[in-house]
N, C-alpha and C positions, 0 to 999 in steps of 0.2 A: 818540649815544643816551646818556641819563644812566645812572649806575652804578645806578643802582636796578630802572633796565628791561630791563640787556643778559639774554642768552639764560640761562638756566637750564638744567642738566642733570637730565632724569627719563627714565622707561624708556623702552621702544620700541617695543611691539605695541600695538594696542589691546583692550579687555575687548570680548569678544560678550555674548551671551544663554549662560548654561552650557549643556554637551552641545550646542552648535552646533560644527560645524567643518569647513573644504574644502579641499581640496588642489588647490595650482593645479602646476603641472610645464610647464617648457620645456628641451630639449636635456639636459645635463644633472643641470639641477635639478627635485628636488620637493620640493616645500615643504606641511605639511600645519600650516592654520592655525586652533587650538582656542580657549577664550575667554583664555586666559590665556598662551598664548605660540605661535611659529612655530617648527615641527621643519625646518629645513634641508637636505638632505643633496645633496652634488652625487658624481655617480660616473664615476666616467673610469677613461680605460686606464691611468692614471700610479697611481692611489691613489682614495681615498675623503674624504670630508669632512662630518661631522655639525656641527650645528651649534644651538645652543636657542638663539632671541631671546626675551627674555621680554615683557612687557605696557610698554604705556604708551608715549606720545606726549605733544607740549606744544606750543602755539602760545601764541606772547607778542602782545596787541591793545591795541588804544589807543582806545575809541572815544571822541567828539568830546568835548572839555571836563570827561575824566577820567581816569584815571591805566590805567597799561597793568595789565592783567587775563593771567595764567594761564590758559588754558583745557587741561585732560587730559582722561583717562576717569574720574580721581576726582572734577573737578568738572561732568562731563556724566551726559545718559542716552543710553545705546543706543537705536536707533531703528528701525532696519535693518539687516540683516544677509542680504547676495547672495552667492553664491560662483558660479563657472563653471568651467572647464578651465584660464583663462587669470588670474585675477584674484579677489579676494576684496572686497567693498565694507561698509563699516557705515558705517552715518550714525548721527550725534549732534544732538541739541541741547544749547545750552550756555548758561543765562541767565547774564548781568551784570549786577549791583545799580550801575548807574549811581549815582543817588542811591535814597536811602532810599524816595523813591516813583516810580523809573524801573527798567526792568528792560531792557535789550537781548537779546533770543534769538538766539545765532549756529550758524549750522547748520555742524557739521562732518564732511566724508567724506572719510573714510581710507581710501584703495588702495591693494591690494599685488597685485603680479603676478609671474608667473616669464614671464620674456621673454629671448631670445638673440641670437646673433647670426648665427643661420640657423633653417633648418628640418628639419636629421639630429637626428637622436638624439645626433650626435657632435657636436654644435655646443656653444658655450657656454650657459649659464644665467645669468641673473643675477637677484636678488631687488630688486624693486622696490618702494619705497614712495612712492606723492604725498599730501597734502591741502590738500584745498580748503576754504575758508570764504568763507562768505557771513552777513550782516546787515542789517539796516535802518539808514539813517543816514547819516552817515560816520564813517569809523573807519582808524587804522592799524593794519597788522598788522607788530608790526615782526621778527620771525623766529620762528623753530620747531624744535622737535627732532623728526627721525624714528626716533631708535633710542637708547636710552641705556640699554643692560643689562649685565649682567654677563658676561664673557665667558669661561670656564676653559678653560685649558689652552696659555694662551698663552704662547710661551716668548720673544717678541721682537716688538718694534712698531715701524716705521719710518713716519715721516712725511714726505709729498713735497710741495716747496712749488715754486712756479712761478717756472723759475728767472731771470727779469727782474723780479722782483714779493716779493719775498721774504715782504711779508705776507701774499699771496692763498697757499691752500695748495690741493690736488689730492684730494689724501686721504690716508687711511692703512692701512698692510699690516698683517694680525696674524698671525702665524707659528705654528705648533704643532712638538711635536713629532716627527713622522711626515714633516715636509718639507713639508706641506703649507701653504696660507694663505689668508686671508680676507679681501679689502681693500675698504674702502668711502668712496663718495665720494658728494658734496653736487651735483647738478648745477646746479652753479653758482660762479661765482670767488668767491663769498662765501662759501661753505661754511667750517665747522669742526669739524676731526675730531680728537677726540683719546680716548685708550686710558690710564688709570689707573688706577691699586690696582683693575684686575681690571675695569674698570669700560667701556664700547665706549661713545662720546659723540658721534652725528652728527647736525649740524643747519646749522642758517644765520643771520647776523642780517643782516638788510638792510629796510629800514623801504616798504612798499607802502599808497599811500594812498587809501583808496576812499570815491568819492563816492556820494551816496544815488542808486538807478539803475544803477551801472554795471556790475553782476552778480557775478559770482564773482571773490572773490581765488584765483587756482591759486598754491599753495607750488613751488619747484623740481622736491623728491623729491631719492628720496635709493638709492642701489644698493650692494648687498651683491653680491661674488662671489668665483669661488675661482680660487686660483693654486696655484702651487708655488716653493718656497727652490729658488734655483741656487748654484751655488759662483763665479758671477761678478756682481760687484755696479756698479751707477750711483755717482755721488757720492754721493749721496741715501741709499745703503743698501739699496735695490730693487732687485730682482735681475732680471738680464735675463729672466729668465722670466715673472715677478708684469709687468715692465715692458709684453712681448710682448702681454700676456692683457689687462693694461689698455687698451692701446692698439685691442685688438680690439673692448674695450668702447662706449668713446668713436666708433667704428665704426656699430657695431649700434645706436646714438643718433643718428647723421647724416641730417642730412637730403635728401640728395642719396644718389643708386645712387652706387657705385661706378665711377668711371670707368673706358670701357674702350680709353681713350687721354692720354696725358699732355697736360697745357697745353701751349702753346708760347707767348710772350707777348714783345712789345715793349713794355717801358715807354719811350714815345718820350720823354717829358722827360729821362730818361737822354742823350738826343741834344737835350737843350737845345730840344726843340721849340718852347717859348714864345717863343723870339725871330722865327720866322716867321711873318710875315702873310698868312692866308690868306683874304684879301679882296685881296691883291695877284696877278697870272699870273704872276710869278715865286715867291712863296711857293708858288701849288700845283704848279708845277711842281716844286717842291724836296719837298714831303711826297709828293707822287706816289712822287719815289724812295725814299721812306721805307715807303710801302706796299709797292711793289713788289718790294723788299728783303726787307722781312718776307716774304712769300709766294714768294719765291726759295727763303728758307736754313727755309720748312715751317713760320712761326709761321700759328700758326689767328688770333692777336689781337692789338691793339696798344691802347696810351694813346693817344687822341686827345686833343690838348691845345695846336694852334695858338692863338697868339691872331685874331681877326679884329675888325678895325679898326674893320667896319660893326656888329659890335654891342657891340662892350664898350672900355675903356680901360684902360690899366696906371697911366694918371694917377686912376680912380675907385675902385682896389682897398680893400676895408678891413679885409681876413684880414692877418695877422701874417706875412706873407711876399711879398705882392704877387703875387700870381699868380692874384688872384680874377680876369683877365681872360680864362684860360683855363677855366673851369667850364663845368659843362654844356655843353658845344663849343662855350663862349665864350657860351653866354646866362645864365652866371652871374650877372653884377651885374645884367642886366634883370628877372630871376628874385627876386633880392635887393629890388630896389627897386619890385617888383612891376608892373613897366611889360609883361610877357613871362611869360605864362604859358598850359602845356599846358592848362590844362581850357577855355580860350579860345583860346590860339594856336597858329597850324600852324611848325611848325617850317620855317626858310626854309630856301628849293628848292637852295643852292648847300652847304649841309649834308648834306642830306640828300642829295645828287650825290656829296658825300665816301664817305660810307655805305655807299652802294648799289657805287660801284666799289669800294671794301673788300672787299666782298661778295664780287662780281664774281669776283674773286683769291684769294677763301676768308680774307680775313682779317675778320672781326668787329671793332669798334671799343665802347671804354671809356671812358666818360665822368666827368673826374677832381669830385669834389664835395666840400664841406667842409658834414656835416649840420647840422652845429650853427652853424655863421654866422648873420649877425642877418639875415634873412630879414622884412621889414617884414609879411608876411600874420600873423607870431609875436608882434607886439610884444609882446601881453599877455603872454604866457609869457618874458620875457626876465628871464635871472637874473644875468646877468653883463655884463662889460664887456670881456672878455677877448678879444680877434679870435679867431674862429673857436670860439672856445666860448662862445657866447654863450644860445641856445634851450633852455629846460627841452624836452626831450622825452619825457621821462616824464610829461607829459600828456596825458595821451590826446586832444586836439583837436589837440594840437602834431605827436605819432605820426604822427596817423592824414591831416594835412596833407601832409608828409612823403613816408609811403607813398603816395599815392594822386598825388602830385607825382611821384615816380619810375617810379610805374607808366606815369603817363601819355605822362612821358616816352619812356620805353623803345618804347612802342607807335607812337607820331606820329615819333621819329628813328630809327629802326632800330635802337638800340645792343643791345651785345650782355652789353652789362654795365656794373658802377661799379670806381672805382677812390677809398677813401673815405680821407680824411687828416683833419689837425688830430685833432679826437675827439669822441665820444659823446658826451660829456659836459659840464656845465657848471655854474656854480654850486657852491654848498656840498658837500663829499662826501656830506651825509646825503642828497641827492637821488639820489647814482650807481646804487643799486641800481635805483627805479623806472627809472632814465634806461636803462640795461641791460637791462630787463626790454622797453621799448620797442623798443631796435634788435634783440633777439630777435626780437620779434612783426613787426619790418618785415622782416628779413631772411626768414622763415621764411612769410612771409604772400606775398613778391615773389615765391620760392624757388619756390611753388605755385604763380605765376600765369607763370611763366615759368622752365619747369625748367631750361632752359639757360644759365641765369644766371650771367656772370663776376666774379668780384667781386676784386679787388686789396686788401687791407685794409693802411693804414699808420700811422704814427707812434706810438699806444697797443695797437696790435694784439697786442705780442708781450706785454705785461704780465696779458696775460688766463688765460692757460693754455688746457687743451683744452676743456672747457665752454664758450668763447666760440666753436670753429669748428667749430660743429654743421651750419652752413651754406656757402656755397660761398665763397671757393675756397682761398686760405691767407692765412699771417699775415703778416707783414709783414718784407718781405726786408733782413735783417742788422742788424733788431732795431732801427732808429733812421734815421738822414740818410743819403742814399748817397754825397753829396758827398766829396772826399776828403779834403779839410781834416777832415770833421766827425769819422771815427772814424781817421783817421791811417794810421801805420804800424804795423800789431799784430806782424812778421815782416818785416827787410827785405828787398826785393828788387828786384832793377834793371827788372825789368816790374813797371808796376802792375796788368796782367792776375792774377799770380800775387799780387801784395800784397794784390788783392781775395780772391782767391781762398782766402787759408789765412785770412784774417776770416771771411769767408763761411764756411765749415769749422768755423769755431771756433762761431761763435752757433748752427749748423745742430747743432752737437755739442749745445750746451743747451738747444733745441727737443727735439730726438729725448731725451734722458736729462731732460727736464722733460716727456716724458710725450705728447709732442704725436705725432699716427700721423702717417705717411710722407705720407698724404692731403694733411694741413694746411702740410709746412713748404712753405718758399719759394727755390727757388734764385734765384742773381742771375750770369746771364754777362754777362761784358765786365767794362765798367766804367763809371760816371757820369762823362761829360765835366767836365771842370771849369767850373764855373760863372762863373769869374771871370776875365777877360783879362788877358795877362802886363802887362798897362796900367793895371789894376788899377779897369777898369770891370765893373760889374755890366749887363752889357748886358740891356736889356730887361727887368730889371726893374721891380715895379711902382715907378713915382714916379722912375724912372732917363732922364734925357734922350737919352741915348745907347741906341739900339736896332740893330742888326747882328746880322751870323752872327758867333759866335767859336766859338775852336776847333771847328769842323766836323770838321777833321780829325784821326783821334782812334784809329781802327782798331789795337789792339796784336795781328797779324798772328802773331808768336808767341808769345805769353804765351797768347792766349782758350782753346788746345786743355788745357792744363792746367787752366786756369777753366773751362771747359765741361764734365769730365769729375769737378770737384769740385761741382759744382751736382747733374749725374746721381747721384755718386755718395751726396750728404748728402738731396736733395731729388729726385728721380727724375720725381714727377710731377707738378711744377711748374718748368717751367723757362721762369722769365723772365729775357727779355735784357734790360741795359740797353743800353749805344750799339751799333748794329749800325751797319757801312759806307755810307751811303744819301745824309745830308747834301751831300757832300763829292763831285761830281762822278766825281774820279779814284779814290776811293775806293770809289763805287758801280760804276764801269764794270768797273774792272780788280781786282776779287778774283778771284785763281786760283780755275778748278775744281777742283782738287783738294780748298783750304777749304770752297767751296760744297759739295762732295760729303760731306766730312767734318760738316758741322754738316747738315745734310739724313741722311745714313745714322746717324750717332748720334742724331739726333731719332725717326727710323723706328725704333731699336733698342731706345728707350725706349719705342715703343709696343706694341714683340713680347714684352718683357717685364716688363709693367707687374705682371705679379703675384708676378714675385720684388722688383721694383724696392719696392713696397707693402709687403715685410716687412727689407727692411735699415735693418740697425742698427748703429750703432757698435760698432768691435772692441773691447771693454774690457780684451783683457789690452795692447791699446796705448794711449800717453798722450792725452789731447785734443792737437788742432792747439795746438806750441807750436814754439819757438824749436829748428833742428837736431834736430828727431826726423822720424820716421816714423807718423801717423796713418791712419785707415782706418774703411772701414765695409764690411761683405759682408751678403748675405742667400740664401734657400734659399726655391723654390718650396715649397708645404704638403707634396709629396710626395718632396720632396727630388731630380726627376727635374733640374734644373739649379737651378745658384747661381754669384753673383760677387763678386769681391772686389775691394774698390778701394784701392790703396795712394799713398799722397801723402808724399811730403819734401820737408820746408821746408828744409831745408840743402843746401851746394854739392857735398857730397861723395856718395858710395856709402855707403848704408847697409843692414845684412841686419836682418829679422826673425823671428822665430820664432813660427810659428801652428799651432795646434793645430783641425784639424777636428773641432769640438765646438759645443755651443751659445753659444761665444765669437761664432763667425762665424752665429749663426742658423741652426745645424744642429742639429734638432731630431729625427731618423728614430731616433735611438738605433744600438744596436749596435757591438762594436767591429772595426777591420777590414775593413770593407764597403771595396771600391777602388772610388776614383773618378779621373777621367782631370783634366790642369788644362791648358788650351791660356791661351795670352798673347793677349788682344785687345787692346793697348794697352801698350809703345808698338810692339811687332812681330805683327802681326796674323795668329794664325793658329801664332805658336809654340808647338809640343809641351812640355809641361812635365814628361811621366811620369805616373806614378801616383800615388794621397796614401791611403791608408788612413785611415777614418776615426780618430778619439778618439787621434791619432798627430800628431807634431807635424814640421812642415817648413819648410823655411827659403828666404827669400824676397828677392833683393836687388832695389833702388829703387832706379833712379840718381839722381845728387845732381841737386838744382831739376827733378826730373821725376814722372809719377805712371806706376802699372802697374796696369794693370785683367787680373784673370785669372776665365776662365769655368772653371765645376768640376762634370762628368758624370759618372754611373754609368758604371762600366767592365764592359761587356758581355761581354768575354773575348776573344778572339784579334782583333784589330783589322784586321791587313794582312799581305803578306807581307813588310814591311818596314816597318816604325817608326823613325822618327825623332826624337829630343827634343834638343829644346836651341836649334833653330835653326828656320827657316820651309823645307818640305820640299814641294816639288810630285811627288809621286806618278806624273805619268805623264812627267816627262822626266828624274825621279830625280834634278834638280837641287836644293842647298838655296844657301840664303837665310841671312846673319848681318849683324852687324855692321861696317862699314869699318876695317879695320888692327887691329882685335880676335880674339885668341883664345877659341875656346869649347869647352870640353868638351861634345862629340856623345856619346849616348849612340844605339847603332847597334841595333836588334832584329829579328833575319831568321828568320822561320819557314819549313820548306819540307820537301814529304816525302822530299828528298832530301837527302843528307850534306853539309853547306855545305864549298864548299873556301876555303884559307887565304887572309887577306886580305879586307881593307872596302873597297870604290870605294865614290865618293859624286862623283854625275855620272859624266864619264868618268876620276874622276881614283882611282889607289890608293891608298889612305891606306898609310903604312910607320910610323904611328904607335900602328897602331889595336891596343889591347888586350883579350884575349876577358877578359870577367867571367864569364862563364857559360856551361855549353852544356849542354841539356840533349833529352831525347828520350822522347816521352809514347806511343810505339806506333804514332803518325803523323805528328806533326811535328816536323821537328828543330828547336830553337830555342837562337839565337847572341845571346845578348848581350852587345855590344864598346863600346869608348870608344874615340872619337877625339880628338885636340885638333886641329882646324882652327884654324889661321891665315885670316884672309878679306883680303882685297887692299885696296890704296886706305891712305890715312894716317884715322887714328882721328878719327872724328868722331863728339861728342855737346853734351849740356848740358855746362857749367858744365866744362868742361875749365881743371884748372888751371895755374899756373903755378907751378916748382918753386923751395921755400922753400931757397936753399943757404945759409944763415948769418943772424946776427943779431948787430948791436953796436950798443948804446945803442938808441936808439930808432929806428933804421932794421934793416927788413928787406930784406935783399938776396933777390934771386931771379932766377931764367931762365926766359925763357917763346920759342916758338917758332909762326911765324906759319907752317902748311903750305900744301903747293898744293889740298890737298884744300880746307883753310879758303876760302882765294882763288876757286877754282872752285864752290865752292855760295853764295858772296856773290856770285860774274859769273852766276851762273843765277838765281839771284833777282830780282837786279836788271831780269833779260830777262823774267821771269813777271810781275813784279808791280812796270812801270816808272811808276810815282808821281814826280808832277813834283814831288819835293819842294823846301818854298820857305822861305827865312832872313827873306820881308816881315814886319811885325807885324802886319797885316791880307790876309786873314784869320786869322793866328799863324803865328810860326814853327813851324814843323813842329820845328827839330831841339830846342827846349828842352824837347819831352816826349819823353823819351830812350828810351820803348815804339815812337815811329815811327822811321823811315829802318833797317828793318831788312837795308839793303844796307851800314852800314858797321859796324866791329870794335872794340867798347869793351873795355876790358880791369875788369872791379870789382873795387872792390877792398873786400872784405866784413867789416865790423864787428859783433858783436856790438849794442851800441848806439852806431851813429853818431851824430857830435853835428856839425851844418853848422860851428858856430863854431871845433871845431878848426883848427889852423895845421899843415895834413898838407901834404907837399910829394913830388915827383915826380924822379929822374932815370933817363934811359934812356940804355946807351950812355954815361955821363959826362956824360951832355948835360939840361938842367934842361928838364921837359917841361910841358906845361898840363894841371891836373888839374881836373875840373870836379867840380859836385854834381849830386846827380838829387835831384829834387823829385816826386811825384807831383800839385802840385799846376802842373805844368810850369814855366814861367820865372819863378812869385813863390818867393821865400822864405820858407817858411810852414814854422816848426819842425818841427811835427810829421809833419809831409809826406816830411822829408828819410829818402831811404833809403840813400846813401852816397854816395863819390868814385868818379872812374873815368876812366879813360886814353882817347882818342879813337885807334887806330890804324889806324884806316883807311886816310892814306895810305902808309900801308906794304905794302898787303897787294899789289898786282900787285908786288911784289918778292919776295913768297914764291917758296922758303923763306925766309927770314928767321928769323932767333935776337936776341934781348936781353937784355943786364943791366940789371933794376931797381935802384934805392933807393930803397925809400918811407918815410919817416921823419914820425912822428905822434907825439903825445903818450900815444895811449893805444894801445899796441905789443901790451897785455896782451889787449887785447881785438879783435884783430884774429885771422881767422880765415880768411885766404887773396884770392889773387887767381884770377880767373877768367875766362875769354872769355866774350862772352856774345854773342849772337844766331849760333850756331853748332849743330845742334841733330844729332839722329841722322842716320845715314845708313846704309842698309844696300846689302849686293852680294849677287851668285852668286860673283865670282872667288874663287879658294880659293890665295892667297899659299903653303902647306902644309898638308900631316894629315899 
């Protein structure tokens, strides 16, 4: 837009007729609005909030073949003037001296309402403004301001901008002094909000262009409401509290109810699905197991996105990544070239065979689309050359093509949803807005016609902020490609289950503190197969000769329960997989029930608690997901009656944190001292953790490379006659449960109206360790509480066990590490649960170069700060020069940024356990080494009790 038309800053009410005025009121605001400004006030149990907007509004127009025009209340007249309970209306008229003997009349109406996000008294308020314009002709309107007043009393202003997008902003906080605040946002990623020398500036500039006929231009609008300063802040400067209230906002504007079940979602391209032909009996035979699969481990949905032979070709593609053969379930390019279309053609019967057995199994199928491809029914509208963004559809013959195309679709194939890439958009920026305003009108017009709607959004998705997913279903998972060349190694780790997983973490951290509600983000388990063969074919690719299965096999067995529990805990009610087990024969056959129970009982568990899940939020007095720390997110039902917290370390070691029950973790009940109970769901199920008084702070250890999720209850008062903490306690054989070859302090607590005699048993065994802390007697019960330290049996088994540093000269590290029987015997039972014929062929890939599979043998890593492949790192064991390899995430190629370190293969050593050896690892960079470690060795717990 030239400098002479951008947006203007003027006031923010509009003028009535004097002595006219209404008051509209929702939750709790009410708002009374007189000719010359709007009285505010919102009242809660926290505090109070007045607030004066004063007069005036501006919308900037262009009509045809003249220069853009001002329209306010100083250059219009009042017209109308309606008020009701809910809303206040004044229309204008506005002439423009086109030329000296042209006038254009444009009708403007201004609403404002008090609207929430329920229907208590105790729900939120928020102050609404839209308008709309309408005139004869054509004309642009190229933005508006809905508020520009002066605002007193303001002691600090923070502005939130979207944090993949840095110039699209969110809105802005205005702070007072009472603690209280007033934040306002543009609904829309154009919005611009800004707060100076006293002065409140909310509008938009985005250019909409209307043709004679086409009815009303509708503005965005724009929302006022109220928060509170907390003493814990975003990067941003938002306080979790302002952050909480906004996100409730962005809510109470969705267009879809609230779910009252999480997604579950197969993205099957994750599994490389484009390489199977599903015009062949062996392709369907192989997506069979891909459905089957899905509706095994409880997804409701999947990406459909085979290619089929009979109607499309990976040699016809002409999207910027070859894969237009999989569209529309493969009637993408007939659709394109307009040979296949729904308002004409029935979608063919062996599709639609897919569909229905989908169904069948409760899984729903998504249909992957690129909107903006050059679609030949478009030409006229074509603005670019660029694959895949190609079509203006901000025209509305283009839109409404579009819509009435996917509608049709969705009805004649059964799908159950879309899944949308490449982008919106196309052509010059100065068209994005209308182009925006379009996939609005289609999303929210499908959204109607089929409430159940799934929608996958990707590639520009996450650049939009919360204004873009007013509709269904989130944004777009880890912000970019999922490939693992494409965003690397952000954290190294010898599973790529767990390298996804603290990525994932990481962008899910800048969604949630960039404003977006729990609704819209996006988990991602597993991980995206690699797309490229260690041969370094692009198999099946578009315009690629070569078409096969590769890497089919691909399942990281222990890494996904840490990935899957970082997905719940960042993204709760979206949890899409990428590669599930299915592909792959032996993969499909032989996943332990154990795992299937675990990923089926964690999916049911995100459904039982979707409404604490909907309000966690990142812990802020911990770091974001970084190198060697401890990150986290927890949240708290509305009434505080349960909450969870999830804690994750990206480092090899044991690390403790320190949390305070407060609205750090989304405890919001107030009060200090209230007890609450904390049991262990994760990784010991069912562990007693004691008590935590609220606004009180407690300390938490994480073991190294593992995550701990802990549930946190009101403590109702006398529990049992016997408590147990620290360890898993079954009650009625008064057996407990710890960790193998680990010590724990048991804290023991015995009520009873009898005088307890000396000594703890725990099982049939007496603890001769056990120490009374306390004893105390209330007039009826006696109460002992003692500390044990059990010893529990069996040699120590966990994560990331290391091996010990005894010395250091020059650039070699010496150490001892030792291979037990315990190790030996859960690598022989594994091997027996889950016997995969793993294979060294290059077709269909070696299994052992992606170092997540053959979880039956014993690497030793050896863990770098920033490993670099091209180091000269060298090995000996024993005196004896040993073979060190690299792990790559991108499996057998060597692709830099993929590289997550060295590592010792010793597996044939382990039926010699015990075994003991001396290392020498000798590297260039000594400085930055930061231990060695076993790895595919994971917990283990017993009943036997070694000593108390």
């Amino acid at each position: 837009m030239p400098a002479a038309f951008r947006l203007l800053a003027s006031a923010g009410l509009a003028l009535v007729v004097a002595g006219q005025t209404a008051t509209v009121s929702s939750g709790t605001l009410s708002a009374t609005i007189s000719n010359t400004e709007a009285n505010l006030t919102w009242t809660t149990a926290g505090g109070n909030l007045r607030v004066t907007i004063k007069e005036g509004w501006s919308v900037i127009v262009q009509p045809a073949l003249s220069q853009a025009w001002t329209l306010s209340p100083a250059s219009c007249t009042p017209t109308t003037f309606e008020g009701s309970s809910g809303s206040v209306t004044v229309g204008y008229t506005c002439p423009v001296d086109v030329y000296p003997s042209a006038v254009v009349q444009f009708a403007v109406t201004v609403v404002y309402k008090a609207t929430g996000n329920g229907t208590s008294k105790d729900s939120a308020g928020y102050f609404d403004a839209s308008i709309e314009v309408v005139a004869g002709g054509n004309y642009t309107v190229l933005g508006a301001n809905f508020f520009g007043t002066p605002l007193a009393g303001v002691t600090e202003a923070v502005k939130q901008m979207v944090a993949f997008s840095s110039p699209r902003e969110i809105g802005s906080f205005m702070r007072f002094a009472d603690g209280t605040s007033l934040y306002a946002t543009v609904k829309t990623p154009f919005g611009l909000h800004t707060f100076a020398d006293g002065v409140l500036t909310v509008g938009y500039s985005g250019a909409t262009n209307h043709t004679a006929g086409e009815g009303t231009v509708v503005l965005p609008g724009a929302v006022l409401g109220m928060s509170f300063a907390d003493k814990y802040t975003l990067p941003s400067g938002v306080s979790v509290r302002e952050a909480a209230d906004f996100k409730d906002l962005i809510r109470a504007y969705m267009w879809t109810k609230p779910a009252t079940k999480t997604l579950k979602l197969n993205c099957a391209w994750d599994e490389n699905d484009y390489q199977i032909d599903y015009a062949t009996a062996a392709g369907r035979a192989e997506y069979k197991r891909i459905i089957d699969q899905a509706s095994n481990l409880g997804l409701s949905h999947l990406i459909f996105g085979p290619q089929n032979s009979q109607y499309s070709s990976r040699f016809n593609t002409t999207d910027g990544w070859g894969w237009e053969t999989v569209l529309w379930f493969s009637l993408g390019e007939q659709l394109r070239e307009g040979t296949w279309d729904p308002r004409v053609d029935d979608v063919p019967q062996d599709i639609k065979d897919a569909v229905a057995y989908g169904k069948s199994v409760g899984v729903g199928f998504l249909a992957y689309v690129y909107p903006a491809i050059g679609f030949q029914a478009l030409k006229d509208y074509f603005v670019s050359t660029s694959p895949g963004q190609i079509v203006d559809l901000g025209q509305p013959a283009a839109r409404d093509w579009l819509l009435e195309t996917m509608d049709l679709f969705l009805q004649k194939s059964g799908a159950a949803g879309f899944a949308f890439d490449h982008s919106i958009t196309a052509g010059d920026p100065s068209l994005n807005y209308q182009q925006w305003l379009a996939w609005q009108y289609i999303m929210k017009t499908l959204l109607e016609r089929h409430p159940n709607l799934v929608v996958d959004y990707r590639q520009s998705a996450h650049a939009w902020g919360p204004w873009h997913l007013l509709g269904p279903s989130y944004a777009e998972p880890l912000a970019g490609d999922e490939n693992p060349e494409t965003y690397g190694v952000f954290i190294p780790n010898f599973h790529q289950d767990l390298v996804t997983a603290h990525y994932l973490r990481y962008i899910n951290y800048w969604y949630s503190t960039g404003l977006i509600p729990m609704d819209r983000i996006p988990g991602f388990v597993s991980h995206q197969t690699e797309r490229t063969d260690d041969n370094g074919t692009y198999s099946c690719f578009g315009g690629e000769p070569l078409c096969y299965d590769s890497n089919i096999r691909d399942f990281d067995l222990l890494g996904y329960p840490y990935n899957y529990l970082s997905s719940i805990a960042t993204a709760g009610l979206n949890q899409v997989w990428a590669m599930i087990p299915a592909r792959d024969e032996a993969e499909f056959n032989l996943l332990p029930k154990a795992d299937r129970d675990f990923i089926v009982g964690w999916g049911n568990w995100t459904d039982e608690n979707i409404d604490v899940l909907r309000r966690m939020q990142t812990i802020t007095t911990l770091p974001p997901p970084s190198y060697q720390s401890v990150d986290g997110t927890a949240g708290f039902s509305k009434s505080c009656d349960k909450g969870f917290i999830f804690l994750f370390n990206t480092g090899y070691v044991d690390m403790a944190v320190n949390l305070t029950l407060d609205s750090s973790l989304g405890y919001t009940c107030g009060g200090r001292d209230v007890m609450y109970n904390v049991t262990e769901l994760y990784p010991m199920h069912g562990r007693a953790l004691g008590t935590w008084p609220s606004d009180t702070e407690n300390s938490f250890v994480v073991g190294g490379n593992d995550a701990r999720v802990l549930s946190v209850t009101p403590y109702t008062g006398r529990r049992a006659a016997r408590v147990v903490d620290g360890v898993q306690y079954d009650e009625a054989t008064g057996k407990i449960r710890g960790p193998t070859g680990q010590t724990v302090a048991v804290t023991v607590t015995d009520q009873s109206r009898q005088a307890h005699v000396s000594g703890v048993t725990l099982g049939d065994r007496p603890c001769r360790s056990a120490v009374v802390k306390s004893s105390s007697f209330d007039g009826e019960f006696h109460t002992r509480v003692s500390e044990v330290q059990v010893k529990f049996g069996g040699d120590r088994l966990a994560r990331s066990m290391p091996a010990a540093i005894t010395g250091q000269v020059g650039n070699s590290v010496l150490m001892n590490a030792t291979i037990s029987t315990g190790m030996r015997d859960q690598l022989t039972k594994r091997a027996s649960i889950y016997p995969i014929p793993w294979t060294t062929s290059p077709e269909p890939g070696n299994d052992y170069n992606a170092v997540w599979l053959v979880p039956t043998r014993l690497p030793m890593y050896f863990l770098y700060s920033q490993p670099n492949s091209t180091w000269d790192v060298s090995l000996t064991v024993n005196n004896e020069p040993a073979v060190l390899h690299r792990a790559f995430t991108s499996r057998g190629r060597n692709v830099s940024n993929t590289f997550t370190g060295f590592w010792w293969n010793a597996t044939e050593h382990v039926q010699q356990a015990p075994i003991s050896f001396q290392l020498n690892l000798t590297s260039p960079a000594t400085a930055s080494f930061l231990g060695a470690f076993w790895e595919n060795v994971v917990l283990d717990t017993t009943d036997s009790i070694a000593s108390c």
